[in-house]
C-alpha positions as CSV (number, residue, x, y, z in Angstrom):
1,X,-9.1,-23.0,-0.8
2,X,-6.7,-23.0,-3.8
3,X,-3.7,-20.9,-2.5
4,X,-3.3,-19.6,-6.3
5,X,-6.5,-18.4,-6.4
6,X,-5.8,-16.7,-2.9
7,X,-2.8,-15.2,-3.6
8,X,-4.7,-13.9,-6.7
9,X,-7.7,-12.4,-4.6
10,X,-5.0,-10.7,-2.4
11,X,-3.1,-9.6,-5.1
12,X,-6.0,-7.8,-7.0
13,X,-7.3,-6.5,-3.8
14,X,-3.9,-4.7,-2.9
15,X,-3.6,-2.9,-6.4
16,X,-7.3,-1.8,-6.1
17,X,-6.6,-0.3,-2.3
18,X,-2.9,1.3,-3.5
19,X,-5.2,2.6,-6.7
20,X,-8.2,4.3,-4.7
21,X,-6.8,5.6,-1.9
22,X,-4.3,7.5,-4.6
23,X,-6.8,8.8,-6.3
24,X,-8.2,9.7,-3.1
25,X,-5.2,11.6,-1.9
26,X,-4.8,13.2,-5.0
27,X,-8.5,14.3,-4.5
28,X,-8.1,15.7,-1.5
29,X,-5.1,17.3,-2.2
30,X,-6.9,19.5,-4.6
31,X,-8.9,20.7,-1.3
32,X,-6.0,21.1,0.2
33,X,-4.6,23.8,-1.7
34,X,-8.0,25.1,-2.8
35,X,-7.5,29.2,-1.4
36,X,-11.7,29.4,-1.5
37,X,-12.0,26.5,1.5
38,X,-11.5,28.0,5.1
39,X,-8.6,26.9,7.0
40,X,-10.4,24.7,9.2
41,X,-12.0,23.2,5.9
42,X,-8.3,22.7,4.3
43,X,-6.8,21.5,7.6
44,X,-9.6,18.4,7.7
45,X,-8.4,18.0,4.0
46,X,-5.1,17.9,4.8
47,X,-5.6,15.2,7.5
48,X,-7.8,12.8,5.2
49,X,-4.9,13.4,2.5
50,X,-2.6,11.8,4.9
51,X,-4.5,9.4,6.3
52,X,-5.1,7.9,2.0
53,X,-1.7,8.0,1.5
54,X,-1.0,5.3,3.9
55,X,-3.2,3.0,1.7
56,X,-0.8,3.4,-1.4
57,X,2.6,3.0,1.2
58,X,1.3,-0.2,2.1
59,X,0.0,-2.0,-0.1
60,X,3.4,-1.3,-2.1
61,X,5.3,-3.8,-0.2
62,X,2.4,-6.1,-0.8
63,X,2.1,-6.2,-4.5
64,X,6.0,-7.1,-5.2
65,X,5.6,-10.8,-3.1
66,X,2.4,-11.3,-4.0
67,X,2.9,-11.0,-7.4
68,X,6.2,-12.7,-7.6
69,X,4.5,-15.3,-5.9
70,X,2.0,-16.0,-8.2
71,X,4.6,-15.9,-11.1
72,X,6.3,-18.5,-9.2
73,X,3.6,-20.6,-8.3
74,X,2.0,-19.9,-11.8
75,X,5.5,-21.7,-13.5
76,X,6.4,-18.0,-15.4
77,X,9.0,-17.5,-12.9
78,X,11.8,-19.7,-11.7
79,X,12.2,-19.2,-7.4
80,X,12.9,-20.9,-4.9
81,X,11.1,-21.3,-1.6
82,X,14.0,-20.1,0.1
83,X,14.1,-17.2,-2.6
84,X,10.5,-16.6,-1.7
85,X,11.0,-16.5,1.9
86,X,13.6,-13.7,1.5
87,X,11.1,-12.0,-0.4
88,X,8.3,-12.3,2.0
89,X,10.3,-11.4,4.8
90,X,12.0,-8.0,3.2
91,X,8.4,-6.8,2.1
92,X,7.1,-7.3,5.2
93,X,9.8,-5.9,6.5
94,X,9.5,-2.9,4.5
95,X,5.8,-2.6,5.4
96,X,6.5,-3.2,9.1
97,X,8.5,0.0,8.7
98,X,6.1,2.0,6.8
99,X,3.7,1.3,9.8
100,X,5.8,2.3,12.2
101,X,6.8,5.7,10.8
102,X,3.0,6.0,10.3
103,X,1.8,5.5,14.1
104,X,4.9,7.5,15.4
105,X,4.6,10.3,13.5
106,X,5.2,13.7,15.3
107,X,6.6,11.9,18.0
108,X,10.3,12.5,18.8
């Protein structure tokens, strides 16, 4: 397959995950602080809040090199693939870290 055209699909796929699951946190945020929901009810909300967020946190890191990526490959952008590299390797970097912080959360 056409690795512009992957890149692409990837690309478009990570905005649409970081754009639903925030608008699925924000959702169940509202529940969250909604006084008329039982605790039990608001503590369930609370977890799925938190469990969306990650969606948005990592497909962040994604977006940047993928779309710089494209922009190179797509002749808007002058890099190099050393320059990409770097790239690819900080936002997956960065990502690596998110995830971490995500699985070890509450641990000490």
């Amino acid at each position: 397959m056409n690795e512009y055209l992957l890149l692409k699909f990837a690309h478009i796929l990570a905005f649409v995950y970081w754009l639903g699951c925030d608008l699925g946190t924000f959702l169940a945020s509202r529940q969250v602080i909604n006084r008329d929901n039982s605790p039990e009810a608001r503590h369930v909300a609370l977890k799925i809040m938190l469990a969306c967020d990650m969606g948005p946190k990592l497909a962040m890191p994604l977006i940047l090199p993928l779309g710089l990526h494209l922009a190179a490959l797509g002749g808007w952008l002058a890099l190099s693939n050393s320059m990409l590299g770097l790239i690819w390797a900080l936002c997956l970097y960065w990502f690596a870290v998110v995830l971490v912080l995500y699985i070890n959360e509450g641990k000490p």
